[in-house]
C-alpha positions as CSV (number, residue, x, y, z in Angstrom):
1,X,136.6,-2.3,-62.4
2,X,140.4,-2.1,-62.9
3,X,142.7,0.0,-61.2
4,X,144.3,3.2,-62.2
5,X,146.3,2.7,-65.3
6,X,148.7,5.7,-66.4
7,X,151.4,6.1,-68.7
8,X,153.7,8.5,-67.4
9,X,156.0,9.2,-71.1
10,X,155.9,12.1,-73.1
11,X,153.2,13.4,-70.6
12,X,152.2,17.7,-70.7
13,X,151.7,19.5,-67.9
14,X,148.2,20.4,-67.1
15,X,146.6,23.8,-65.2
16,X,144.7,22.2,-61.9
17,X,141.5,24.1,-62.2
18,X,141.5,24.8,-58.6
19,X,144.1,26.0,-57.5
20,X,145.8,27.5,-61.1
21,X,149.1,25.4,-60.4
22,X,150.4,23.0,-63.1
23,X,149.9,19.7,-62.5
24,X,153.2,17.1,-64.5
25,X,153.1,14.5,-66.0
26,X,153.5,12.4,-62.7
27,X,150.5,14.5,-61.3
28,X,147.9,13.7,-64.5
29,X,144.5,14.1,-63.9
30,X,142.5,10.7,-62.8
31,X,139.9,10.5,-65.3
32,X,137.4,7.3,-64.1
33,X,135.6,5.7,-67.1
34,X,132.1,3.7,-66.0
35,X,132.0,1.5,-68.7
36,X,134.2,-0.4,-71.4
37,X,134.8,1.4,-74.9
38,X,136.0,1.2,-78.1
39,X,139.8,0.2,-77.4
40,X,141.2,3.2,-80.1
41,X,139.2,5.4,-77.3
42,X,140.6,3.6,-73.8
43,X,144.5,3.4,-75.6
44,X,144.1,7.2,-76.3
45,X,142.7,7.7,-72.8
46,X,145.9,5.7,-71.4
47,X,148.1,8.4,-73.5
48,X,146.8,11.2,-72.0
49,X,145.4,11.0,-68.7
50,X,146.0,8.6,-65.6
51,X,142.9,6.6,-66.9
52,X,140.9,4.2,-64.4
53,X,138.7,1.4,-67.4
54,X,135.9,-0.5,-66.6
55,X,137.8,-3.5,-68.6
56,X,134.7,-6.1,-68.3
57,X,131.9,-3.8,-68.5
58,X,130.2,-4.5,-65.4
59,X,128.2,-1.9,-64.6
60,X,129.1,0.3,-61.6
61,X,127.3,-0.3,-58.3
62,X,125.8,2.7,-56.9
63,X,128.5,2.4,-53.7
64,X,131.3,2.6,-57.1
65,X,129.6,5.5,-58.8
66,X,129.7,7.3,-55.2
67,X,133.7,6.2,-54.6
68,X,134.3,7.2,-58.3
69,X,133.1,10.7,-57.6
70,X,134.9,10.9,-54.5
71,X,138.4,10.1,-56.4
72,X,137.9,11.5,-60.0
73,X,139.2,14.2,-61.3
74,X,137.1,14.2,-64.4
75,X,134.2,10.8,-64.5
76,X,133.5,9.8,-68.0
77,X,129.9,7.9,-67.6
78,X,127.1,6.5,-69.8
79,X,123.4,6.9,-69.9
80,X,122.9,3.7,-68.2
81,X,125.0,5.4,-64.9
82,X,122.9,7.0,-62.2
83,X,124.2,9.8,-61.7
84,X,121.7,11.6,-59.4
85,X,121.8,14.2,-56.1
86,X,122.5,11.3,-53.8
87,X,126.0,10.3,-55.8
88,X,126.8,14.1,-56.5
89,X,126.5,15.2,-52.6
90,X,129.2,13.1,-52.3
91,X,131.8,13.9,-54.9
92,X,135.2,15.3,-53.7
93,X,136.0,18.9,-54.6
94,X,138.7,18.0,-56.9
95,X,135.5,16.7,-59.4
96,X,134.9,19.5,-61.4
97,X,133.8,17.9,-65.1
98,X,131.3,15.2,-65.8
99,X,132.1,13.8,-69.3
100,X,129.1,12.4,-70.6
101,X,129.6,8.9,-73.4
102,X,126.5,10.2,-74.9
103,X,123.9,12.8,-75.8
104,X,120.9,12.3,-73.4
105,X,121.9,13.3,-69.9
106,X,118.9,12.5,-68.5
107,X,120.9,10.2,-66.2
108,X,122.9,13.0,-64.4
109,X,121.1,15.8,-62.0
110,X,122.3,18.7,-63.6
111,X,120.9,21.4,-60.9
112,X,123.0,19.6,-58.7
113,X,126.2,19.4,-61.1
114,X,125.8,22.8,-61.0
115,X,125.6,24.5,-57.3
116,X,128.6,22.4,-57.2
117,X,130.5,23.7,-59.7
118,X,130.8,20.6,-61.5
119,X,130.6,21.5,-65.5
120,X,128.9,18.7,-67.7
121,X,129.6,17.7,-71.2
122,X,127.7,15.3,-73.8
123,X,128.5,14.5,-77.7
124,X,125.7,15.7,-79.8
125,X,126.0,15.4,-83.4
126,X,128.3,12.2,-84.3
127,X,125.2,9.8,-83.8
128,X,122.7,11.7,-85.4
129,X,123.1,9.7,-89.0
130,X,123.4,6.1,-87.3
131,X,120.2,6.7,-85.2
132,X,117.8,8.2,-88.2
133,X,119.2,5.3,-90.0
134,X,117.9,2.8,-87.3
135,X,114.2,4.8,-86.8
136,X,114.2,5.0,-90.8
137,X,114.8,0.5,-90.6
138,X,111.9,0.2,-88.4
139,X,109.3,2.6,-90.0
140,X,110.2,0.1,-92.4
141,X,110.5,-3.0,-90.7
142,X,107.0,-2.6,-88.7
143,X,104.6,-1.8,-91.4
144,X,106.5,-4.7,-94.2
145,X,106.1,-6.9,-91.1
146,X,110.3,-7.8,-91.8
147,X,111.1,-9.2,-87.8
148,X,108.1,-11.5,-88.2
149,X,108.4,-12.4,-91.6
150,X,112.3,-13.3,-90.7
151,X,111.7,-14.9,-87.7
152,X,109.1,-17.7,-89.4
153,X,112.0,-18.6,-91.6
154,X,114.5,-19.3,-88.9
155,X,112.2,-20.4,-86.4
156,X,112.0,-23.7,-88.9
157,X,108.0,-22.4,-88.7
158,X,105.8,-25.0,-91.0
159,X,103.6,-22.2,-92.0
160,X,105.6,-20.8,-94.8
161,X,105.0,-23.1,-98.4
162,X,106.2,-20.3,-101.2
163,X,105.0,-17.8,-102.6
164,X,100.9,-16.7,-101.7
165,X,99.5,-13.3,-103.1
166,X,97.8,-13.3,-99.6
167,X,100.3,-14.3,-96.8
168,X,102.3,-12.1,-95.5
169,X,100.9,-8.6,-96.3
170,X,101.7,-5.8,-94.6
171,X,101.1,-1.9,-95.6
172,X,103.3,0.1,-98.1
173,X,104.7,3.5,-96.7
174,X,104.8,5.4,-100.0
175,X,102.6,7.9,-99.5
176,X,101.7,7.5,-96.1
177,X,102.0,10.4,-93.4
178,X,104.9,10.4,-91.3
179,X,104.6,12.6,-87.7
180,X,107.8,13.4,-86.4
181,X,107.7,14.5,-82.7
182,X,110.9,16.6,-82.7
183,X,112.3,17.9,-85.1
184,X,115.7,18.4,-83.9
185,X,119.3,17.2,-85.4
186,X,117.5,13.4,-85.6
187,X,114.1,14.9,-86.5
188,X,115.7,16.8,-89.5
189,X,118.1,13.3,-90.5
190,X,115.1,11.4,-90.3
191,X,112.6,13.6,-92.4
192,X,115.3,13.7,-95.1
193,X,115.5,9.8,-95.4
194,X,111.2,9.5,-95.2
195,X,111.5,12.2,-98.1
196,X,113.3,9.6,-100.1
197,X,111.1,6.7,-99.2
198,X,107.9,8.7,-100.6
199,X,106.5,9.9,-97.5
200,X,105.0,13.0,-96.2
201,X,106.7,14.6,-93.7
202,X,105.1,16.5,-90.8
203,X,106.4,17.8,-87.2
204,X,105.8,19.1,-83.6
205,X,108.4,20.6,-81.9
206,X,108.7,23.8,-79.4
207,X,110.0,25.9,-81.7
208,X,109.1,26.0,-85.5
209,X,112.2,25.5,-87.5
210,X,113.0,28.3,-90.4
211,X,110.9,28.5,-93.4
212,X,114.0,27.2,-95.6
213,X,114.3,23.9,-93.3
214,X,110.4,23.5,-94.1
215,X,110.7,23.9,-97.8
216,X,114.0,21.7,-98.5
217,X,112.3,18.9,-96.4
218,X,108.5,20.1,-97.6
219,X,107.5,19.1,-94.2
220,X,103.9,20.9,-92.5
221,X,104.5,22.3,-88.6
222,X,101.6,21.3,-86.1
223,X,101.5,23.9,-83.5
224,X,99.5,20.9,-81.8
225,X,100.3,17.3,-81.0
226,X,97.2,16.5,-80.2
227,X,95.9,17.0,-83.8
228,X,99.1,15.8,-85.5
229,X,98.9,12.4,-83.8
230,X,95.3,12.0,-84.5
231,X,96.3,12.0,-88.1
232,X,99.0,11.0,-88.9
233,X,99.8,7.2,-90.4
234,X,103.1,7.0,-88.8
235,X,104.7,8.6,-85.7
236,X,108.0,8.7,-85.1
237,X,109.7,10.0,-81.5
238,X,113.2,11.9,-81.4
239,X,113.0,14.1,-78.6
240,X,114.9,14.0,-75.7
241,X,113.3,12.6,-72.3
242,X,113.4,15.4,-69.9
243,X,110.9,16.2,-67.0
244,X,108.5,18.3,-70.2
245,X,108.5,15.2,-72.3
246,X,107.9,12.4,-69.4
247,X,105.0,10.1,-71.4
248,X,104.2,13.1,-73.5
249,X,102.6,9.9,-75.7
250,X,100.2,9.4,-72.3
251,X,97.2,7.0,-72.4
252,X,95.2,10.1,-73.8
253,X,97.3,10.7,-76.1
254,X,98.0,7.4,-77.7
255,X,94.6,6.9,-77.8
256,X,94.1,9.9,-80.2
257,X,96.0,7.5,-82.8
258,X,94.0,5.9,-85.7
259,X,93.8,2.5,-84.7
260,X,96.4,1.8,-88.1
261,X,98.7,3.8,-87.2
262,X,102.1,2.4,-86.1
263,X,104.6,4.3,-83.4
264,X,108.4,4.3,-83.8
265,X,110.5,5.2,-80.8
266,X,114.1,5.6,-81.2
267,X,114.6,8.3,-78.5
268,X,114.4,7.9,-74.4
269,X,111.3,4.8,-73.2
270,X,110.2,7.1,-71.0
271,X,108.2,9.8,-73.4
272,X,105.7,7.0,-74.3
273,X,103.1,5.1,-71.1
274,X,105.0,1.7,-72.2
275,X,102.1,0.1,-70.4
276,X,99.4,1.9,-72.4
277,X,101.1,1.3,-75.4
278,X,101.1,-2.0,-74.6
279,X,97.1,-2.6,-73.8
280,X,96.7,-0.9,-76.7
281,X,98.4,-3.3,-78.8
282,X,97.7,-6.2,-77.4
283,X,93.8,-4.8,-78.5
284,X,94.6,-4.3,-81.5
285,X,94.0,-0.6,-80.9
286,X,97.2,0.3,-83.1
287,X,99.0,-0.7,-86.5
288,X,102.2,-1.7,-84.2
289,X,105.2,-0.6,-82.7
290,X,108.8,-0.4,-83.6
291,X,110.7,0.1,-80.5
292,X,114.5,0.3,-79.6
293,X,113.8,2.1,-75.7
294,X,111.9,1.1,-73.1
295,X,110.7,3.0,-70.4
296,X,112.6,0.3,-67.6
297,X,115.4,-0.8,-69.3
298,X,116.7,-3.3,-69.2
299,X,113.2,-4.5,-68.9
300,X,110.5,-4.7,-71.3
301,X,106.7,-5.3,-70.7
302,X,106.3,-8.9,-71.6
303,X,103.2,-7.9,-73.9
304,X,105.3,-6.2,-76.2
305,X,108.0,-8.7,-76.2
306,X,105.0,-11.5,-77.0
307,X,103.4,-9.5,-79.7
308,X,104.0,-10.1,-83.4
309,X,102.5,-6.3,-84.4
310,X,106.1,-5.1,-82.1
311,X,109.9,-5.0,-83.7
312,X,111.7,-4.6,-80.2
313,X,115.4,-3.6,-80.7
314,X,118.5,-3.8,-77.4
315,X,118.9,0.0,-77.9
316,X,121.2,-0.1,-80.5
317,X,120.0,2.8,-82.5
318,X,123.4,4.5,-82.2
319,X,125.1,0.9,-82.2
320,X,127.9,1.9,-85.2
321,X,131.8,0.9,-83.7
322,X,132.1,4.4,-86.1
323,X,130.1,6.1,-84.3
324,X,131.2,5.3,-80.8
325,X,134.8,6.3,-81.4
326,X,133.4,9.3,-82.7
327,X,131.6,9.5,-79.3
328,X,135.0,9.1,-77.3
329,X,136.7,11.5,-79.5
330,X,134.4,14.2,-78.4
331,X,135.2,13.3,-75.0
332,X,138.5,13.4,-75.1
333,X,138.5,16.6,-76.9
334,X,135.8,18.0,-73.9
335,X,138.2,16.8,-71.0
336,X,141.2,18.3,-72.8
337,X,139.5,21.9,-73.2
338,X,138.5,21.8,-69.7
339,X,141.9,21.0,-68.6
340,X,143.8,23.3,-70.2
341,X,141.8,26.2,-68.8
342,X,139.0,26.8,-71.6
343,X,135.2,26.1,-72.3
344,X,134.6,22.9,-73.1
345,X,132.8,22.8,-76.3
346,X,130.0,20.5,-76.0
347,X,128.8,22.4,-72.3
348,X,125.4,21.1,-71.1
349,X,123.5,23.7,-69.7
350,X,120.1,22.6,-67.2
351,X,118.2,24.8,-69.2
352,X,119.2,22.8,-72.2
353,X,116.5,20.0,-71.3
């Protein structure tokens, strides 16, 4: 974790938020970064504020999270960063923005952000494309059996001796019912790709979306879960993880599923029972799994990891260098709307999740 790192030409003065005086460029706001990022995004960071990088990418200790927020002016973390009640009743009272490097904020007590007056941002939007691409690859992938299929070609596996009209076979998705479990800015990108793969779109989410959305993307509202997942041929998760949605796919739950149906999880590990889902496929209770979270990352349940019915992916849904400087871009633009006395435009409210 490297030390401050400013660049003191051609620097604007900036309004302190506490007291209303202007802070020059000799004065610039310390703005502590927890991880490394794209270096287009740390270079503009340099420009404008007195940026402290994460140069190796080591991720912060809980004893550095807790001396970052004692220092920082604004603290630019990721979702991997703990950023709970314990670190918070700590910060110093010149920490009045947390600028999230990423949409979920499940990682940051927001109740406590805010009896302390500490405003929180995220960047929703710029990684809704890269991540229905990446849920769209593995209701593919799981179903055409591609990771398996791949890996007994590299693996130098015997089995394979051409063509066979009886190896191999997995399940075509044309057709097939696809049960998206919310249907927000990633629900709506990923119904409009199934669309185009032949599938038939359905949803649960809070609220119903308009009767327009529902006719462009002909997709069918189920008012219950319960019944959707029981049949549907395909589920696919893209809701956030907050304390509502904490193993909403619970043993119960799962276990409504025909036993063909497969589960794709591109949102948060913890809105699935990872071990359920595990038992379930190791007895063949389920089709299979395509899953890029986990419920402990870094860890995974070693039955998953084992099984030839699971695509397991590092979390790299959102994993597009465009993407992630799209991601710093809205930081930068959040830190520099906060500091120059206005509403940040990407405000997380608690209520929010």
């Amino acid at each position: 974790f490297c030390g401050a790192i400013s660049n003191r030409r051609g620097t604007p003065p900036y309004a302190d938020i506490q007291t209303g005086r202007m802070m020059t460029g000799a004065e610039r706001p310390l703005v502590i970064v927890t991880r490394k990022l794209p270096e287009v995004v740390e270079t503009r960071l340099r420009e404008l504020f007195d940026a402290r990088l994460n140069l190796d990418d080591t991720p912060l200790s809980r004893e550095q999270l807790v001396e970052a927020v004692k220092t920082a002016d604004v603290l630019v973390p990721t979702v991997t960063d703990r950023i709970d009640r314990s670190v918070l009743s700590q910060a110093g009272p010149q920490l009045k923005l947390i600028a999230q490097f990423g949409t979920g904020v499940d990682n940051i007590d927001l109740e406590t952000a805010r009896n302390r007056s500490i405003i929180v941002t995220n960047t929703p939007g710029v990684l809704t494309e890269d991540t229905a691409d990446m849920t769209m690859a593995l209701i593919l992938a799981v179903p055409r059996r591609l990771a398996e299929g791949a890996y007994l070609l590299k693996s130098g596996d015997s089995q394979w001796h051409g063509w066979s009209p009886t190896w191999m076979l997995g399940h075509r998705i044309y057709g097939k019912r696809l049960g998206i479990v919310g249907m927000g800015r990633i629900g709506h990108a990923v119904a409009r790709r199934a669309r185009a793969f032949g599938l038939q779109v359905h949803y649960h989410n809070r609220r119903r979306v308009s009767p327009e959305v529902e006719e462009a993307l002909e997709a069918t509202y189920w008012d219950s879960l319960d019944q959707m997942l029981a049949r549907m041929d395909i589920i696919s998760i893209n809701c956030p993880h907050t304390p509502a949605t904490y193993h909403l796919l619970s043993a119960r739950r799962l276990a409504l599923m025909k036993p063909s149906a497969y589960i794709v999880n591109t949102a948060r590990g913890e809105v699935i029972d990872e071990n359920a889902l595990a038992r379930m496929i190791e007895n063949d209770e389920l089709g299979g799994a395509g899953l890029d979270v986990f419920e402990h990352e870094p860890a995974v349940n070693p039955k998953l990891l084992k099984s030839d019915k699971v695509v397991v992916l590092p979390h790299m849904g959102s994993a597009t260098l465009e993407g992630r400087i799209d991601m710093g871009e809205k930081v930068i633009i959040n830190i520099k709307t906060f500091l120059d006395g206005h509403a940040p435009p990407d405000r997380v409210h608690p209520a929010m999740f």
